[in-house]
FITI-183422 format. One record per residue (C-alpha): z, y, x; residue in one letter. Coordinates in steps of 0.02 Angstrom, whole numbers. Each point is the difference from the previous one (the first is absolute). Layout:
Z, Y, X, A
...
//
This chain:
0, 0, 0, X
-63, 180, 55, X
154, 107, 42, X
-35, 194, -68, X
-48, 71, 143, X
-29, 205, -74, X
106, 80, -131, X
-152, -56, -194, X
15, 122, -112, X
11, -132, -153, X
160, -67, 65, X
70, 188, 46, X
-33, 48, -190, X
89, -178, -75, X
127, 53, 108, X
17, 167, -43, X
-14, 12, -181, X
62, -190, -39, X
-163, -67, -69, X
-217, 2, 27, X
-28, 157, -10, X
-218, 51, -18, X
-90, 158, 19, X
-99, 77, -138, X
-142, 109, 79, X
-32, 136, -96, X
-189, 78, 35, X
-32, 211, -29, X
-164, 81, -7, X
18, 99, 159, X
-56, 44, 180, X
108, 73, 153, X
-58, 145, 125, X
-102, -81, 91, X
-116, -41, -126, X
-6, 184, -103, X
-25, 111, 143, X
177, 55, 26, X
-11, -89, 184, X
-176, -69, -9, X
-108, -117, -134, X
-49, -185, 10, X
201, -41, 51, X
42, -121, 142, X
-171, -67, 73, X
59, -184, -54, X
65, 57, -183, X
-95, -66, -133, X
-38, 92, -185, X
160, -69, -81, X
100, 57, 106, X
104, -187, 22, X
18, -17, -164, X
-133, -141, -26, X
130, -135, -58, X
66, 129, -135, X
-30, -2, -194, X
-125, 154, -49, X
65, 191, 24, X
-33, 29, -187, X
135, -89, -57, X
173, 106, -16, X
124, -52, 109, X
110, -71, -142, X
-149, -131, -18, X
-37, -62, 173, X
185, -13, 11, X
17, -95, -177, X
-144, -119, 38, X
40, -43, 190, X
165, -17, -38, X
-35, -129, -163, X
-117, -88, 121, X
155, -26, 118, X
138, -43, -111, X
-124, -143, -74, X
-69, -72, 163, X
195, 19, 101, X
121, 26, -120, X
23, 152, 87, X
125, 162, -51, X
16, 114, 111, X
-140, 124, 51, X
-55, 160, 106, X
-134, 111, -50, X
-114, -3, 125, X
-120, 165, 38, X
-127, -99, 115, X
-164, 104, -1, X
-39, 179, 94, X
112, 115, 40, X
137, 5, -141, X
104, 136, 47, X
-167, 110, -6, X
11, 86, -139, X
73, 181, -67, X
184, -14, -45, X
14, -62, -186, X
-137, -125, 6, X
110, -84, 139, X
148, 18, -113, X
-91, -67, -143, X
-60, -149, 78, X
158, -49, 80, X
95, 21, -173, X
-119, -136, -70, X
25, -103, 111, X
165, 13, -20, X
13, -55, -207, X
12, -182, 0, X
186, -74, 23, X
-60, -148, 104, X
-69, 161, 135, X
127, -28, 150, X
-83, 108, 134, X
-160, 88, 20, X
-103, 5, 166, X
-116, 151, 36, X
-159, -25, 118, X
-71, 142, 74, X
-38, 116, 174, X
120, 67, 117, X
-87, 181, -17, X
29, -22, -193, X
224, 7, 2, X
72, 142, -53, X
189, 40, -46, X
-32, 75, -184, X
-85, -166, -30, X
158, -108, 99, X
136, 81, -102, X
-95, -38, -167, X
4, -180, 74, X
172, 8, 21, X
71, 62, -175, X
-108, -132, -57, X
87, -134, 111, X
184, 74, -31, X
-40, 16, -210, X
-75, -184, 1, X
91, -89, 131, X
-177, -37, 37, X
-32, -69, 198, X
-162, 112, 69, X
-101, -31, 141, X
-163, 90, 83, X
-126, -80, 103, X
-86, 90, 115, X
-151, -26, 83, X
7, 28, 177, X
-141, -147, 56, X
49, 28, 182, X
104, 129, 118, X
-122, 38, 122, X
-73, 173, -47, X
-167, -2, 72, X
-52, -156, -101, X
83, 88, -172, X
-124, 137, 48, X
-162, -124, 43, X
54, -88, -156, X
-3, 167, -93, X
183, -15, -62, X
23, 178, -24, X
170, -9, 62, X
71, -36, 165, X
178, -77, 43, X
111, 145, -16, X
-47, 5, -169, X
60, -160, -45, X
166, 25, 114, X
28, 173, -98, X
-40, -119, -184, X
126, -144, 47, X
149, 119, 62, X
-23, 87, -188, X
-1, -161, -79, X
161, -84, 101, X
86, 186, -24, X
22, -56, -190, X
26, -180, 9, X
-172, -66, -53, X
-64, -171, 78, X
-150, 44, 120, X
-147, -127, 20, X
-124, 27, 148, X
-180, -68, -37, X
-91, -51, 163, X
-175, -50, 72, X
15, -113, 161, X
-182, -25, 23, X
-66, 177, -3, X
-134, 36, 107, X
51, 63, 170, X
214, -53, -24, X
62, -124, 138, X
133, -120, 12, X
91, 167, 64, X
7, 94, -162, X
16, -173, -99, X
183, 15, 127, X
-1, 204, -66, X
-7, -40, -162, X
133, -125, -15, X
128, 99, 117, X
-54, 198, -99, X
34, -104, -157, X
162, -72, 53, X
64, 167, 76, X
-25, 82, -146, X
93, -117, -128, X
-159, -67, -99, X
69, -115, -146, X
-162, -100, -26, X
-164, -2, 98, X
-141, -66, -60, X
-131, -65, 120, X
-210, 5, -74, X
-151, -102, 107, X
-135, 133, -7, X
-146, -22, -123, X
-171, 78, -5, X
-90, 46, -156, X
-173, 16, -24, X
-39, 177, -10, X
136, 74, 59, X
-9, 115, 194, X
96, -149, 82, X
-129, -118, -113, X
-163, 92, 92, X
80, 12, 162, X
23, -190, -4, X
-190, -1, -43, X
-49, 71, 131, X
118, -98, 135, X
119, 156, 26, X
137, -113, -42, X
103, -135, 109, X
112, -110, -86, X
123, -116, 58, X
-6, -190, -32, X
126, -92, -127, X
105, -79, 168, X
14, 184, 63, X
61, 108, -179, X
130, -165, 11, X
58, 26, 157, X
18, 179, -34, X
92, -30, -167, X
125, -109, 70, X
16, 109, 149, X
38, 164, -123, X
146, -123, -77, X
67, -45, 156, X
51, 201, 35, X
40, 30, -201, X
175, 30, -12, X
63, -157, -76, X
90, 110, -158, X
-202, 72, -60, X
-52, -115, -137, X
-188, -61, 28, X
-83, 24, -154, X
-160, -78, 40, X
-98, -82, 159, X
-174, 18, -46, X
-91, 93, -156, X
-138, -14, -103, X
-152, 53, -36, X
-93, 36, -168, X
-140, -145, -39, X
-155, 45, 35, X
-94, 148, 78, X
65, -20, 178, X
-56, -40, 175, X
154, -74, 57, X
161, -51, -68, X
120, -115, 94, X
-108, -94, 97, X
-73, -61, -158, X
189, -129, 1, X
115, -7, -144, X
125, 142, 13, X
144, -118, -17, X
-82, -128, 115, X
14, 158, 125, X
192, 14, -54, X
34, -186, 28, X
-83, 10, 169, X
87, 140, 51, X
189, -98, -58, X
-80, -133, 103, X
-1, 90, 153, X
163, 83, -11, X
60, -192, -10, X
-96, -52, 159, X
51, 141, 95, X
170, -55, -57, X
8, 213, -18, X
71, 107, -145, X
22, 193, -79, X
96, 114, 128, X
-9, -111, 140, X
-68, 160, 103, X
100, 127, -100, X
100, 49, 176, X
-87, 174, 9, X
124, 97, -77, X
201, 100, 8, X
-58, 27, 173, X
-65, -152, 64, X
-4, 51, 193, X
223, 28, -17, X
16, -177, -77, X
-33, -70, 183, X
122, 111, 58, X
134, -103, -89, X
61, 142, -107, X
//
């Protein structure tokens, strides 16, 4: 029998809140920044039209419904009770003032609503927005947490990548976030064109330093069509092999601190329409292989996390 070798989110949330606890994704019409002009159009070069929201129920539906029907889909296929509403697609916090409110209020409604989880861009946090956040969590009891989308810490590949942001950006986001006592989740890319095995390291130790609660680690995919789609056309674009984003992975959770829960190991991609997604392998074949080599390498989350509290004293015999 496999021992757990990285903190899995599943078991963090039974533990947690006592039972399975599922995510409802809720999907907005919307855009973000980079895609209206504000900072540039045609967003990242490797984001396609729906903006991650391809495994989401249609935008026209109110939020009461694609709450209502994912949630009766859940409770009949695992029994489940317990929920979080789930903003998934775009930028959600991008929005004037009262829309925000609005939305997060719906979400709010149903009883069996234990937490809600926000995804959106470090440029897109503001305090006005935060403090609404916060009456909402200290009126419902409600536990709130806001994923950010980082993709890597090296700021000349968020700029070839057309991020829009840099890394001071999400370091300014996070410390607003942690000031009020929201859970922080760090979205990241590991096979990005032009990041090393070094930043793979950077990321994992920025993320620790800064007290991420959750990362979540995506294998790049290219859609058709897209700047990243035509630059793989026309052989601008050199991508690691399976063994090597597995390496990398396991690598990342060897410097994690051990406390970050691991949301997920690999990502997917939306059917269809792309040039490459995952080495055309099973996402969770990808997942077992990756628990497989953690086993050989008889290795584990945090087993480099020695690179902080003033590592160079601890020799020193303090």
């Amino acid at each position: 029998m496999m021992i757990t070798r990285y903190r899995v989110y599943s078991d963090h949330l039974q533990q947690k809140f006592g039972e399975k606890v599922y995510k409802l994704p809720i999907n907005l019409p919307g855009t973000c920044p980079n895609r209206d002009g504000t900072l540039g159009t045609g967003g990242c070069i490797f984001c396609d039209a729906e903006g991650a929201g391809f495994e989401c129920l249609p935008n026209t539906l109110s939020i009461e419904k694609q709450i209502e029907k994912n949630k009766n889909f859940f409770k009949k296929r695992f029994n489940a009770r317990k929920f979080i509403s789930y903003f998934q697609a775009f930028t959600n916090t991008y929005m004037c003032l009262d829309e925000f409110k609005d939305n997060i209020q719906a979400a709010a409604k149903d009883p069996d609503i234990i937490g809600i989880s926000i995804s959106t861009r470090p440029d897109c946090i503001n305090d006005l927005y935060l403090d609404f956040l916060l009456e909402i969590k200290e009126q419902k009891g409600l536990n709130i947490n806001i994923e950010l989308g980082l993709q890597t810490v090296n700021y000349h590949t968020l700029s070839r990548v057309n991020r829009g942001h840099t890394l001071a950006e999400f370091i300014d986001a996070l410390l607003r976030i942690k000031a009020r006592g929201f859970e922080s989740v760090a979205h990241v890319i590991l096979n990005l064109p032009g990041d090393d095995m070094l930043d793979v390291i950077e990321n994992a130790k920025i993320i620790s330093a800064l007290g991420v609660n959750y990362v979540k680690l995506h294998s790049l995919y290219i859609v058709k069509g897209t700047k990243l789609g035509n630059m793989f056309e026309q052989g601008l674009v050199e991508l690691i092999s399976l063994d090597q984003y597995i390496e990398r992975v396991v690598t990342f959770i060897e410097y994690l601190d051990p406390k970050i829960v691991i949301q997920r190991l690999v990502g997917k991609g939306p059917q269809g329409n792309l040039h490459f997604c995952n080495w055309s392998t099973s996402w969770w074949k990808i997942k077992r292989r990756i628990e497989e080599v953690l086993e050989e390498k008889d290795t584990y989350q945090g087993r480099k996390f020695n690179y902080l509290n003033g590592k160079v004293l601890k020799v020193k015999n303090i």
